[in-house]
MIDOSE-1310 file (N, C-alpha, C; in nm, 2 decimals, decimal comma, always signed):
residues 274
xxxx	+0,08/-0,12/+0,00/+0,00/+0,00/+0,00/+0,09/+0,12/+0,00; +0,06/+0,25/-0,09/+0,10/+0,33/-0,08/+0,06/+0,45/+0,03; +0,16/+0,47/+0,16/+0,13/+0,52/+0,24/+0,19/+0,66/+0,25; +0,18/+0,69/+0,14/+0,20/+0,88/+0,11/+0,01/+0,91/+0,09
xxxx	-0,05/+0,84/+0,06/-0,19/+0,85/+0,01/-0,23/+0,92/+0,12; -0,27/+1,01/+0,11/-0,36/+1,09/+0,25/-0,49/+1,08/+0,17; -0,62/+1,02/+0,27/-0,75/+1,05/+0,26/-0,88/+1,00/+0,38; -0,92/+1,10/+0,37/-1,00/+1,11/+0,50/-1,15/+1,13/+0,49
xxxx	-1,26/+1,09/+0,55/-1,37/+1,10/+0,56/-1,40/+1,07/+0,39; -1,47/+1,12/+0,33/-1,54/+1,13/+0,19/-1,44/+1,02/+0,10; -1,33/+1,08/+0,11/-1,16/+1,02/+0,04/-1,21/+0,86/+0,09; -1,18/+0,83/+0,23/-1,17/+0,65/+0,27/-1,23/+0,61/+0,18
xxxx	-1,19/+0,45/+0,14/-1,25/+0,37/+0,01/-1,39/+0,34/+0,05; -1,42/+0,34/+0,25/-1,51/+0,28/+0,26/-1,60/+0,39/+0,35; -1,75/+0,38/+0,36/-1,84/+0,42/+0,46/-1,87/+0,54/+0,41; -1,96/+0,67/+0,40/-2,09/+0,79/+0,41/-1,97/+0,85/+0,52
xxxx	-1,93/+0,97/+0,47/-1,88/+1,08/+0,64/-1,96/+1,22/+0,57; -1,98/+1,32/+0,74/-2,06/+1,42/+0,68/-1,95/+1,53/+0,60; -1,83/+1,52/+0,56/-1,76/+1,59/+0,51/-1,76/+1,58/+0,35; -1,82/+1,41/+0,29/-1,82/+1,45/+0,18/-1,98/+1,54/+0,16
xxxx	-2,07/+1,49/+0,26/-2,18/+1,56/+0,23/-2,17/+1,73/+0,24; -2,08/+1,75/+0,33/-2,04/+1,90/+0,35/-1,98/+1,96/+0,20; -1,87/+1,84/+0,16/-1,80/+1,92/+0,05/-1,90/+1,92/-0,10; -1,99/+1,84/-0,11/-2,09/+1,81/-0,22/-2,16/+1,91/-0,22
xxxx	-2,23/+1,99/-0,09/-2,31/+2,09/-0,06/-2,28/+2,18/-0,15; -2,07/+2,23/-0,09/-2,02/+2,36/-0,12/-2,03/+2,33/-0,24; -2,02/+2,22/-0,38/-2,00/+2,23/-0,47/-2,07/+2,29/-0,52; -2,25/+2,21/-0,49/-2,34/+2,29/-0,54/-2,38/+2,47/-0,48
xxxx	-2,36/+2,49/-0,42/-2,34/+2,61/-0,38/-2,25/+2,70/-0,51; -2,12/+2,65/-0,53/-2,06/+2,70/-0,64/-2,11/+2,71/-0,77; -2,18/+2,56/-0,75/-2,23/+2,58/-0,91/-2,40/+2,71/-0,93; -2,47/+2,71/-0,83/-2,56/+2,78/-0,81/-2,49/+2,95/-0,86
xxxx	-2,40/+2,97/-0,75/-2,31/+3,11/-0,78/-2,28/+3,04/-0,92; -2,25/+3,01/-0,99/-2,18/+3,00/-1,13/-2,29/+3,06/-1,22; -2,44/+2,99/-1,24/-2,54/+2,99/-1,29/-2,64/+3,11/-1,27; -2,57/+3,19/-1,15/-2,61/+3,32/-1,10/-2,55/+3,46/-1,16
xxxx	-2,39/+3,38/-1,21/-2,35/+3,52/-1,30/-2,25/+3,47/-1,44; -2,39/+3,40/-1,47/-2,38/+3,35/-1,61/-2,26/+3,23/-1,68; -2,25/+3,19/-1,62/-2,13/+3,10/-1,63/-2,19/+2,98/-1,67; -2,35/+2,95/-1,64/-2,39/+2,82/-1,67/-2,35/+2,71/-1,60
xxxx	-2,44/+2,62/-1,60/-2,48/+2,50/-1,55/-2,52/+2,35/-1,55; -2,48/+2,28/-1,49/-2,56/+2,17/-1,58/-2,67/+2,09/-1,47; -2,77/+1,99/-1,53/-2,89/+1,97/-1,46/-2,76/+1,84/-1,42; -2,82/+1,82/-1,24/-2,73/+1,75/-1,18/-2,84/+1,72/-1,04
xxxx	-2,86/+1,59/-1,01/-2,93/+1,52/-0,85/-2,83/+1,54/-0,78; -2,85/+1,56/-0,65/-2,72/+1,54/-0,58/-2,86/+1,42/-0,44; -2,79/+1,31/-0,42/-2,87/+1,21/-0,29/-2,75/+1,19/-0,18; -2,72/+1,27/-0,07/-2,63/+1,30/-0,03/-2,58/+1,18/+0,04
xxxx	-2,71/+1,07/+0,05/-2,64/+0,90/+0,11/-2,60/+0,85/-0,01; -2,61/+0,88/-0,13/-2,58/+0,78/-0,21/-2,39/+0,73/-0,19; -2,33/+0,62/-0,13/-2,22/+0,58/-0,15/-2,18/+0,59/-0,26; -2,25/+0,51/-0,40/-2,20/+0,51/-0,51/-2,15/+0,66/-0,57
xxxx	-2,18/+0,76/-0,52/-2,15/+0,90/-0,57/-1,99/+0,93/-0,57; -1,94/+0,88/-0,42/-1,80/+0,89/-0,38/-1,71/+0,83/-0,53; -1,74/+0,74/-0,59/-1,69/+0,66/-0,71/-1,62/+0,77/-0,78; -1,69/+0,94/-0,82/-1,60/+1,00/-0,88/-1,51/+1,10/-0,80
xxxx	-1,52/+1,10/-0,69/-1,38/+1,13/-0,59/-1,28/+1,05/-0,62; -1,29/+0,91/-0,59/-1,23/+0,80/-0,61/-1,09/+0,81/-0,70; -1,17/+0,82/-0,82/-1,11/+0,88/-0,95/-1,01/+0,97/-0,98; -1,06/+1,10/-0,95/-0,98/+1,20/-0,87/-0,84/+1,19/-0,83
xxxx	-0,85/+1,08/-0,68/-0,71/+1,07/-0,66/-0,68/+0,94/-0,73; -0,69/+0,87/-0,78/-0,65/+0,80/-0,82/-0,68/+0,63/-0,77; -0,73/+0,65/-0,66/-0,75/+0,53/-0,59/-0,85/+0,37/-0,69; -0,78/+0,31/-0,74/-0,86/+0,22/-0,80/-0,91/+0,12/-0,74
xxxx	-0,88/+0,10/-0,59/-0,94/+0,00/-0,52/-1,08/+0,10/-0,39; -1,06/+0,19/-0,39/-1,18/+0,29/-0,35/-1,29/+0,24/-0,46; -1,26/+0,31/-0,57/-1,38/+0,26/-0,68/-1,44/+0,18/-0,64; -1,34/+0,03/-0,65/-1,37/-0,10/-0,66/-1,49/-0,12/-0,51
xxxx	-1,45/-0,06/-0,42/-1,52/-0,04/-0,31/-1,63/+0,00/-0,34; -1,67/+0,14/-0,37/-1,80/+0,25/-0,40/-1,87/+0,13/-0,48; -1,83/+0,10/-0,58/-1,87/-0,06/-0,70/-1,95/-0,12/-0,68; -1,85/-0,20/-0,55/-1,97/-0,32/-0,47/-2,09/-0,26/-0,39
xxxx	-2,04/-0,14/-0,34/-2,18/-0,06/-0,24/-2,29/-0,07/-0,31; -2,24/+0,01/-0,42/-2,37/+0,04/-0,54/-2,43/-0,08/-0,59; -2,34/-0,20/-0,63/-2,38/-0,34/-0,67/-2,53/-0,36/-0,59; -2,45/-0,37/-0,39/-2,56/-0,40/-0,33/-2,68/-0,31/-0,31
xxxx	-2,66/-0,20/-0,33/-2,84/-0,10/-0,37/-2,90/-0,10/-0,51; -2,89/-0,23/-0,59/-2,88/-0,24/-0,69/-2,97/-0,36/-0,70; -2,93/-0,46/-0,56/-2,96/-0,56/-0,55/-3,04/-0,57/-0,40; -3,17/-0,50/-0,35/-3,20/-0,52/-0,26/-3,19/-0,62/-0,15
xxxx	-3,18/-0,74/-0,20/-3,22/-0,90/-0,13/-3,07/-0,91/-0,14; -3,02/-0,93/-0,06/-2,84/-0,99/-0,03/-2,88/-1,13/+0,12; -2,81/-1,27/+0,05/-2,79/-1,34/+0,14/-2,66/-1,34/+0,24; -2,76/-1,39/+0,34/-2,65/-1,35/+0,44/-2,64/-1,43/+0,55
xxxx	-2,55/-1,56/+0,56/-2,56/-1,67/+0,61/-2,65/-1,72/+0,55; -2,77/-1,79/+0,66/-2,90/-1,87/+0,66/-3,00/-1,75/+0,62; -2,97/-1,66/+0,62/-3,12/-1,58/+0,62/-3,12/-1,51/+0,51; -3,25/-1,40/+0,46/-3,19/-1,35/+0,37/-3,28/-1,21/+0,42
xxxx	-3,16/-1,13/+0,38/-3,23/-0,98/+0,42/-3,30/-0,91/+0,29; -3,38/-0,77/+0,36/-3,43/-0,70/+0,27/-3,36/-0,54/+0,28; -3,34/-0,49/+0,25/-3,28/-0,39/+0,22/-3,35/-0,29/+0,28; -3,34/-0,23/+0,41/-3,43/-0,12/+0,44/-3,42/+0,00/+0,37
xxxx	-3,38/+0,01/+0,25/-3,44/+0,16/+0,16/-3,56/+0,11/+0,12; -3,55/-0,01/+0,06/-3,70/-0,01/-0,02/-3,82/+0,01/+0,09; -3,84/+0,00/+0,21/-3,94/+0,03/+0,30/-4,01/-0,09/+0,34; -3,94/-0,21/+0,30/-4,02/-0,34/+0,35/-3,93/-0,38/+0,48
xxxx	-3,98/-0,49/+0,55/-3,87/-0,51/+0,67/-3,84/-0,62/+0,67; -3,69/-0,66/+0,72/-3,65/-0,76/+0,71/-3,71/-0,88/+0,78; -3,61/-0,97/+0,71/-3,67/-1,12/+0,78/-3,60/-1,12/+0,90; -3,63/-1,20/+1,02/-3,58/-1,21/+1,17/-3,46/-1,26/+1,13
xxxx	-3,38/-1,20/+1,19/-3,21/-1,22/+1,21/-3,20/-1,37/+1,24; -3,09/-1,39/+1,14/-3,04/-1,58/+1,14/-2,88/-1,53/+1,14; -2,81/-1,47/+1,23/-2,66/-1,47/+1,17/-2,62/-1,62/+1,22; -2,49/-1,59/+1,16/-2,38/-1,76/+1,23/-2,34/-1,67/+1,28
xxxx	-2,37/-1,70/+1,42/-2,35/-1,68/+1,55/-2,21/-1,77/+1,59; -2,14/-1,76/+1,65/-2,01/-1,83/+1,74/-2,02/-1,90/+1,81; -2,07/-2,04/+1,80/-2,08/-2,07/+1,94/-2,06/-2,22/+1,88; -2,02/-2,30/+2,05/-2,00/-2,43/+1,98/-2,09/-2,48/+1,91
xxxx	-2,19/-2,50/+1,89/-2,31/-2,54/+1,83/-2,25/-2,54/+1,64; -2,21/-2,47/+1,66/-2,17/-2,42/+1,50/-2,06/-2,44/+1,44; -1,94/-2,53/+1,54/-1,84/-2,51/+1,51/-1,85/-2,72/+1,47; -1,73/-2,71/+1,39/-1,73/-2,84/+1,33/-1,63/-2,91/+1,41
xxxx	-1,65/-2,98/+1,45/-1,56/-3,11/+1,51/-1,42/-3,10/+1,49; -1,32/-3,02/+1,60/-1,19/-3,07/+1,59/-1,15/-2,93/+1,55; -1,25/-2,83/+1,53/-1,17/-2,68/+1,51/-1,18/-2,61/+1,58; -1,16/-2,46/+1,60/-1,16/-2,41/+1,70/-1,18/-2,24/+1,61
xxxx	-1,23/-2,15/+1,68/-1,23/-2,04/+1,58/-1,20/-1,88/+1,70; -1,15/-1,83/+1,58/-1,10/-1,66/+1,67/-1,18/-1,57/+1,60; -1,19/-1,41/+1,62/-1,26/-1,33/+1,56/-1,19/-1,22/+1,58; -1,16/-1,13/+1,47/-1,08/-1,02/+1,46/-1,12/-0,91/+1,40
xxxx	-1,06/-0,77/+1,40/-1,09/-0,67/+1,34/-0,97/-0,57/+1,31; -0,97/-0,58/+1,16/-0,80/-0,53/+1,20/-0,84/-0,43/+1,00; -0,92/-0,36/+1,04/-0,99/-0,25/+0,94/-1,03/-0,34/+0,80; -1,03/-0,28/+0,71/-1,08/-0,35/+0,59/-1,11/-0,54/+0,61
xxxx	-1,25/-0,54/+0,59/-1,26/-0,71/+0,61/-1,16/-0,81/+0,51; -1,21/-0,73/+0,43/-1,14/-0,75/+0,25/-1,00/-0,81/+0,26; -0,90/-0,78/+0,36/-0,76/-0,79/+0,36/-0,74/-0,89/+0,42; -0,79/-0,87/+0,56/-0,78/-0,98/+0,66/-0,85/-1,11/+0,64
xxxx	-0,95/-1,12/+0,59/-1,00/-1,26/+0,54/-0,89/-1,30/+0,42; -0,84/-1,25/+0,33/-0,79/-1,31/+0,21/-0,66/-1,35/+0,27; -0,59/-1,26/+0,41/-0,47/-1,30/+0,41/-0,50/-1,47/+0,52; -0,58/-1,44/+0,61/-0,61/-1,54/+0,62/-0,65/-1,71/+0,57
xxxx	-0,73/-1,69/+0,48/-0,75/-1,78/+0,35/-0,65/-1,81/+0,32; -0,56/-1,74/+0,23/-0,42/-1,79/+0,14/-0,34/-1,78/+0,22; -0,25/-1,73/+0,34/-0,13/-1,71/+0,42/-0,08/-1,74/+0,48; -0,21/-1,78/+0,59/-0,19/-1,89/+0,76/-0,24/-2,00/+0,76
xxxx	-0,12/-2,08/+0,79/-0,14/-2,24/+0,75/-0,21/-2,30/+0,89; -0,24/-2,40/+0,89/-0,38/-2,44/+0,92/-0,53/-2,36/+0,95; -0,53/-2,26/+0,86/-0,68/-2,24/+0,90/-0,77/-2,24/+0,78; -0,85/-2,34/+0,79/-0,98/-2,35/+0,75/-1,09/-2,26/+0,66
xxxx	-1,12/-2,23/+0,74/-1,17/-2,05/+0,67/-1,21/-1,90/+0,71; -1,21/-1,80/+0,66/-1,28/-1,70/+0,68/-1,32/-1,62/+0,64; -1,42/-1,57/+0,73/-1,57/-1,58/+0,68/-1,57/-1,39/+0,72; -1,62/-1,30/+0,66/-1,64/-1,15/+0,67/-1,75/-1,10/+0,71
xxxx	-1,78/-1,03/+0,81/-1,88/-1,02/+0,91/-1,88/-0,86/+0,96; -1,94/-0,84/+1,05/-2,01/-0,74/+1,15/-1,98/-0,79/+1,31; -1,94/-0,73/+1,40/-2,01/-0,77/+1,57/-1,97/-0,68/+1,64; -2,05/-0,60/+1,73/-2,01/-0,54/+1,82/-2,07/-0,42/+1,81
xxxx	-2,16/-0,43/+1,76/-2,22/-0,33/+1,73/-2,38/-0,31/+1,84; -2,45/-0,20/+1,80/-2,60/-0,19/+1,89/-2,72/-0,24/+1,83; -2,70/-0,31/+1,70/-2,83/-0,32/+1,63/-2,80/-0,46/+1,57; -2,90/-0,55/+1,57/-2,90/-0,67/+1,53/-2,90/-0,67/+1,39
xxxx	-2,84/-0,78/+1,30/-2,85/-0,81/+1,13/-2,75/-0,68/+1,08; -2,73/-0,60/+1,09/-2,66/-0,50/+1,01/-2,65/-0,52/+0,87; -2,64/-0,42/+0,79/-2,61/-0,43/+0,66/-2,48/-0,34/+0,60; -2,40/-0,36/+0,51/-2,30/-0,29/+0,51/-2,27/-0,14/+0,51
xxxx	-2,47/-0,11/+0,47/-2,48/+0,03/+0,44/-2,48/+0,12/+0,61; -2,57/+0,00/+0,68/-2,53/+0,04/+0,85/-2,45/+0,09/+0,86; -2,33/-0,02/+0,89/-2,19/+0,01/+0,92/-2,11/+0,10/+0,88; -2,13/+0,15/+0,74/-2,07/+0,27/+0,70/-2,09/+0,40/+0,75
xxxx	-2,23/+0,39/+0,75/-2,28/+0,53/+0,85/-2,20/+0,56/+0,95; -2,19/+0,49/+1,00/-2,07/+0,50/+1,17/-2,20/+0,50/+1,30; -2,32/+0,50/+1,24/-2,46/+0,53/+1,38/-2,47/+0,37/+1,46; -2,40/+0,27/+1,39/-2,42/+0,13/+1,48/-2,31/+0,08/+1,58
xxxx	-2,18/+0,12/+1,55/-2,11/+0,08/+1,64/-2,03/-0,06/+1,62; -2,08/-0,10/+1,50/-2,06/-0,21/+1,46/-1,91/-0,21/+1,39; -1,81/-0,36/+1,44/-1,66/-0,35/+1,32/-1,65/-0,45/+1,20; -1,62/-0,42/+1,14/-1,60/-0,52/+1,07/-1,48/-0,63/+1,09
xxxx	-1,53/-0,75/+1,11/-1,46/-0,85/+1,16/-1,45/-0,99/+1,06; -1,31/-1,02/+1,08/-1,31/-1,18/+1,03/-1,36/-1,31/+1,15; -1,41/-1,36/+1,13/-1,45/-1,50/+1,16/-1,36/-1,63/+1,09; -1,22/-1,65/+1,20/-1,13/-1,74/+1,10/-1,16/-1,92/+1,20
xxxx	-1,19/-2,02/+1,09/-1,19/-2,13/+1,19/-1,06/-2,19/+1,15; -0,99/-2,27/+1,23/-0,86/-2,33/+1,21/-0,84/-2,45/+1,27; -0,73/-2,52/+1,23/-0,72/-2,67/+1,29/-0,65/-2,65/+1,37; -0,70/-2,73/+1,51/-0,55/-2,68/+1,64/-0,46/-2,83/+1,63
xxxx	-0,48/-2,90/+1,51/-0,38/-3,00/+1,50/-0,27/-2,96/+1,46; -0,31/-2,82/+1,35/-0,20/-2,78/+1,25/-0,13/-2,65/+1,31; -0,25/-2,54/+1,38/-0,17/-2,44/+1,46/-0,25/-2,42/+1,55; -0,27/-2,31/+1,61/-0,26/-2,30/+1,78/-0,29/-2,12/+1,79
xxxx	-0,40/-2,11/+1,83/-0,46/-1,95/+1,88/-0,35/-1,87/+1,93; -0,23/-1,93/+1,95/-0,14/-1,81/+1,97/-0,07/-1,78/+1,81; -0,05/-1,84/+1,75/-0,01/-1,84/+1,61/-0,15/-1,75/+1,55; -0,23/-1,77/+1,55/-0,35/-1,69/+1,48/-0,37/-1,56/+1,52
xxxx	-0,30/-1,53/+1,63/-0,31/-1,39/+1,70/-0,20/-1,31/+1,65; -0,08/-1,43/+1,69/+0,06/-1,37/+1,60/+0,04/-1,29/+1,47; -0,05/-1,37/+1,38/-0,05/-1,31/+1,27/-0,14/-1,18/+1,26; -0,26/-1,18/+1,28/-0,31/-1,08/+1,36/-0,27/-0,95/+1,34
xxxx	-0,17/-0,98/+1,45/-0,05/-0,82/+1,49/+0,02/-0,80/+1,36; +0,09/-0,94/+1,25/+0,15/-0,87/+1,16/+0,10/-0,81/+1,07; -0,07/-0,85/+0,99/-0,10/-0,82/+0,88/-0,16/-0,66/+0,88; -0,12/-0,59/+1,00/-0,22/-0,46/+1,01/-0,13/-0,39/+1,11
xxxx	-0,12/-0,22/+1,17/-0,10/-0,19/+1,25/-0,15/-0,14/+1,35; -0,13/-0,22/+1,42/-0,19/-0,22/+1,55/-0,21/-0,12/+1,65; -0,13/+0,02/+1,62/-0,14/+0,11/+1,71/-0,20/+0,26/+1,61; -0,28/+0,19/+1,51/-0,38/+0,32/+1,45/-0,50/+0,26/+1,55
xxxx	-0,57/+0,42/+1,57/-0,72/+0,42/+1,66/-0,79/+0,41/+1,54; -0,90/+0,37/+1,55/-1,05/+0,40/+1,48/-0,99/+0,38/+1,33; -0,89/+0,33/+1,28/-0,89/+0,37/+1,09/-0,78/+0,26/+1,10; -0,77/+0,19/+1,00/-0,64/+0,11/+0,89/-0,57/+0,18/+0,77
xxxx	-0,51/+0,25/+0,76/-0,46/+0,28/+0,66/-0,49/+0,45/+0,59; -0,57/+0,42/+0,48/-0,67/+0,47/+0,42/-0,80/+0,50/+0,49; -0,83/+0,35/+0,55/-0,99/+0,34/+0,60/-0,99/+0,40/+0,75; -1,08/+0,54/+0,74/-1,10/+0,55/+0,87/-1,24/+0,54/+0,93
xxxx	-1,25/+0,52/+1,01/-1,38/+0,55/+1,15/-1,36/+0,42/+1,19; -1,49/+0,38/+1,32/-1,46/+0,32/+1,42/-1,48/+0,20/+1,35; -1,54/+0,16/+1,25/-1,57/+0,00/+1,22/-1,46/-0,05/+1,18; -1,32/+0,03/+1,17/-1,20/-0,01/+1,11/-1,08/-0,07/+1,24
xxxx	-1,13/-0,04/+1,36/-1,08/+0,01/+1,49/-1,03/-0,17/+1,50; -0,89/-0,18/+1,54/-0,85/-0,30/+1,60/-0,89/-0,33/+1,70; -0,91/-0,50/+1,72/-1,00/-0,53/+1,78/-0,95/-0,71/+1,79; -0,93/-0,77/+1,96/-1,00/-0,89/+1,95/-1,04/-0,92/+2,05
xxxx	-1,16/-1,06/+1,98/-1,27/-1,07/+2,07/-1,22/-1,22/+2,07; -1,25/-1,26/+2,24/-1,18/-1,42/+2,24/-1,34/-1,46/+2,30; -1,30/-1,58/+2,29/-1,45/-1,68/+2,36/-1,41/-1,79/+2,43; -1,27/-1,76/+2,49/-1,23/-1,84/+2,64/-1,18/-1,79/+2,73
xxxx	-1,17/-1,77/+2,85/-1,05/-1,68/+2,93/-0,92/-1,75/+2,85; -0,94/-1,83/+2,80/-0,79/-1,87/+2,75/-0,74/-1,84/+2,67; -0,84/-1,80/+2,53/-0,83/-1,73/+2,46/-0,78/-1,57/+2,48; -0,87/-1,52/+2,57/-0,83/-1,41/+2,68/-0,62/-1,38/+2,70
xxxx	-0,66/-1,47/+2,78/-0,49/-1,49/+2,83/-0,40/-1,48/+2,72; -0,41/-1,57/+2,62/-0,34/-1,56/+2,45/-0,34/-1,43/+2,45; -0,41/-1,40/+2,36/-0,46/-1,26/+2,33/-0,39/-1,14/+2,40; -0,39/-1,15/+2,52/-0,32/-1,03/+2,60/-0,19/-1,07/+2,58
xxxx	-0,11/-1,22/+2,62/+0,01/-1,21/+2,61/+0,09/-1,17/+2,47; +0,04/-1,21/+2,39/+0,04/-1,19/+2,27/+0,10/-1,06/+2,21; +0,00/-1,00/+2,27/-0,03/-0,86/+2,26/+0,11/-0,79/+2,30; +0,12/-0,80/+2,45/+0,23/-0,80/+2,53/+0,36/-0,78/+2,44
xxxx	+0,35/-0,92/+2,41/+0,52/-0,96/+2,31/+0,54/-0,90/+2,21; +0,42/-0,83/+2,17/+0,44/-0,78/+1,97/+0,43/-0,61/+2,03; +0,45/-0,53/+2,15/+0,44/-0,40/+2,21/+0,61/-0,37/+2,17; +0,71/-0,43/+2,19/+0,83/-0,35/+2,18/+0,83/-0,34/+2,04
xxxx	+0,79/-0,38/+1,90/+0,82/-0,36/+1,80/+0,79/-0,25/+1,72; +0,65/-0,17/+1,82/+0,61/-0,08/+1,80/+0,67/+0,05/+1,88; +0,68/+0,18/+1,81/+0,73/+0,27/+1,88/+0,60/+0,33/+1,93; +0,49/+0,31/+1,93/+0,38/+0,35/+1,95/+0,26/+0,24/+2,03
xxxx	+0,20/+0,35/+2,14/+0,14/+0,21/+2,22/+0,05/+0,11/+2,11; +0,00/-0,03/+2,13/-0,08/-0,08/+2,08/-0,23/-0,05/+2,12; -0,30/-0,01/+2,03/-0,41/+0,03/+2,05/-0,52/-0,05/+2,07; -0,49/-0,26/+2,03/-0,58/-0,27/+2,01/-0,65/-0,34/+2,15
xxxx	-0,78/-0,38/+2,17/-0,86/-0,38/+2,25/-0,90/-0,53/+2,23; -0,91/-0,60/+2,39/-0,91/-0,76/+2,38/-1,09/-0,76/+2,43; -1,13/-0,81/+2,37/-1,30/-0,79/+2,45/-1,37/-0,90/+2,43; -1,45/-0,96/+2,52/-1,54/-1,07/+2,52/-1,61/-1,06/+2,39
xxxx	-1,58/-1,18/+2,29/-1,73/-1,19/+2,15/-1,83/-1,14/+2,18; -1,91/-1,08/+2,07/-2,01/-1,05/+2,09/-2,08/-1,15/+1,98; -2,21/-1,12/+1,94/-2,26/-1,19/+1,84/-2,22/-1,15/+1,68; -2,18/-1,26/+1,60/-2,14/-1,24/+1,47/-2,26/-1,23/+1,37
xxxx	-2,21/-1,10/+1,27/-2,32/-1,15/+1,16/-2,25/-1,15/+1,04; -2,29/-1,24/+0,99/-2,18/-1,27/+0,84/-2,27/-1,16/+0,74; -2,14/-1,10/+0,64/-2,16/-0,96/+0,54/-2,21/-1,03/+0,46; -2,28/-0,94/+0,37/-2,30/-0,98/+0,22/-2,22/-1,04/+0,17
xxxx	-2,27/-1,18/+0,05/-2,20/-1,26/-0,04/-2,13/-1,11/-0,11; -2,10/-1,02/-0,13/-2,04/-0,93/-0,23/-1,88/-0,90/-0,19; -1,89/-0,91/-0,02/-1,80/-0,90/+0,02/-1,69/-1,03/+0,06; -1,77/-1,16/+0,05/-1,67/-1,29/+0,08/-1,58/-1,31/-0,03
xxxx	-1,45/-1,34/+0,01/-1,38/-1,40/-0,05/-1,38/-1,27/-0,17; -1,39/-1,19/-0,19/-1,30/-1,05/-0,24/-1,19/-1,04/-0,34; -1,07/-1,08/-0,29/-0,96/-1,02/-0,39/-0,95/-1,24/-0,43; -1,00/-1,31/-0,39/-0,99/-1,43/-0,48/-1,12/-1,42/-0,60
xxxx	-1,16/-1,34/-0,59/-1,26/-1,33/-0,67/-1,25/-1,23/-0,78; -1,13/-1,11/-0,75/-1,11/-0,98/-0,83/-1,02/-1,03/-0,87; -0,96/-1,13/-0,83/-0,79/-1,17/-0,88/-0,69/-1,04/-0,83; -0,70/-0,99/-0,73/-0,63/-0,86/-0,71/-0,57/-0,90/-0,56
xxxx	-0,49/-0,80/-0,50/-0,46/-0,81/-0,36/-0,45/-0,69/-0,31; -0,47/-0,75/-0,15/-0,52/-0,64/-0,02/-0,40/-0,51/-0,08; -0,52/-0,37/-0,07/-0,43/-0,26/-0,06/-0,38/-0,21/+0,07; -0,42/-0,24/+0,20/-0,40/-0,22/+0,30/-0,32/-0,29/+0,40
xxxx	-0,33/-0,43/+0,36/-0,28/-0,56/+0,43/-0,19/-0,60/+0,38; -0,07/-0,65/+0,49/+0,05/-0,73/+0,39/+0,05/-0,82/+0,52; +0,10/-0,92/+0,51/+0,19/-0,97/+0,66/+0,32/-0,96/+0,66; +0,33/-0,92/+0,77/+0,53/-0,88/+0,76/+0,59/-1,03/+0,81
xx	+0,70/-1,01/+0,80/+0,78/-1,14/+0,88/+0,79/-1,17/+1,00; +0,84/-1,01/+1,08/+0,84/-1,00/+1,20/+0,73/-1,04/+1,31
């Protein structure tokens, strides 16, 4: 990732902030004064939620993986009905209401014989699932989600808002024949850095906010020591926050499995060696 890239609020690849709605305002404001002393105009909507609008910001600076972001937002207002796990939701713009929340939830009940599963938040879902997937050996899979948020079922367009509180989180299952929750944490720490607040990279606000959530004290204990050991590498404290799971809701199919599907790789994510 190119980290000379400065962009904030409206700029991030991902989520609605009121600055681009501020800066879209001033535009039209400009253009209004233009068409006031003859300079002309052209007929133009401005829908100040629309995500897909950001797409020609995007452009602007250059960002071709922002697009690719705004892309799939628009895909999904495009496509009201998005499956999501077992359930399938409805889209609250169109004004109908969803069906009763079915996330895959975390719990043993769910988990398959002989694996064991972690849950993370380390900004962009997009990076951390794929490095996951392809990178760290023994794990299984994972899966791109929501948790932690105030509102049950979420939808991507929620989360962007920044009004739920919700992060965007991987759901990784792994074999503990092959590795071991302290190895899954390990990696964790390397594919992101751990001492940005609220943003990864590019991507800021809180749904981007490092984060893990264990579902053992033992997990617990991992987790902190973990944590502990990967603190001198950083010249900066680690930011991120160890907190009891909450409930998971798996994202839209638009968002699984991502850059194996774009054939591309994480702009944000690498795993280092260290």
């Amino acid at each position: 990732m190119n980290r000379n890239r400065k962009r904030v609020g409206a700029e991030s690849c991902k989520g609605v902030s009121a600055r681009s709605r501020g800066l879209a305002g001033a535009a039209i404001m400009v253009s209004l004064l233009a068409c006031a002393i003859g300079a002309g105009c052209s007929e133009r909507t401005y829908t100040p939620t629309r995500t897909s609008d950001r797409t020609s910001n995007t452009e602007a600076t250059g960002n071709t993986e922002a697009a690719s972001h705004s892309a799939a937002t628009s895909d999904s207002a495009a496509n009201p009905t998005e499956q999501r796990g077992a359930s399938t939701v409805t889209n609250v713009t169109n004004g109908s209401s969803p069906t009763p929340p079915s996330p895959a939830t975390p719990t043993p009940a769910n988990f398959k014989p002989g694996t064991e599963q972690a849950l993370f938040g380390a900004g962009c879902f997009w990076g951390v699932e794929h490095i996951y997937r392809t990178q760290i050996p023994g794990v299984l899979d994972a899966v791109s989600g929501y948790a932690g948020g105030r509102t049950r079922n979420p939808t991507y367009q929620d989360v962007c808002s920044g009004s739920t509180g919700h992060v965007e989180v991987v759901l990784v299952t792994f074999d503990p024949a092959k590795t071991n929750y302290d190895a899954i944490v390990d990696a964790f720490f390397r594919m992101h850095d751990p001492t940005q607040v609220n943003r990864q990279g590019p991507d800021i606000g809180e749904q981007y906010r490092s984060v893990i959530y264990y579902y053992t004290p033992e997990q617990r204990t991992i987790a902190e020591a973990v944590k502990a050991r990967r603190q001198p590498r950083h010249s900066k404290p680690i930011a991120t926050t160890v907190e009891p799971a909450p409930e998971f809701y798996k994202a839209e199919e638009y968002h699984q499995k991502y850059y194996i599907r774009k054939g591309t790789l994480p702009y944000c994510h690498t795993l280092r060696e260290d």
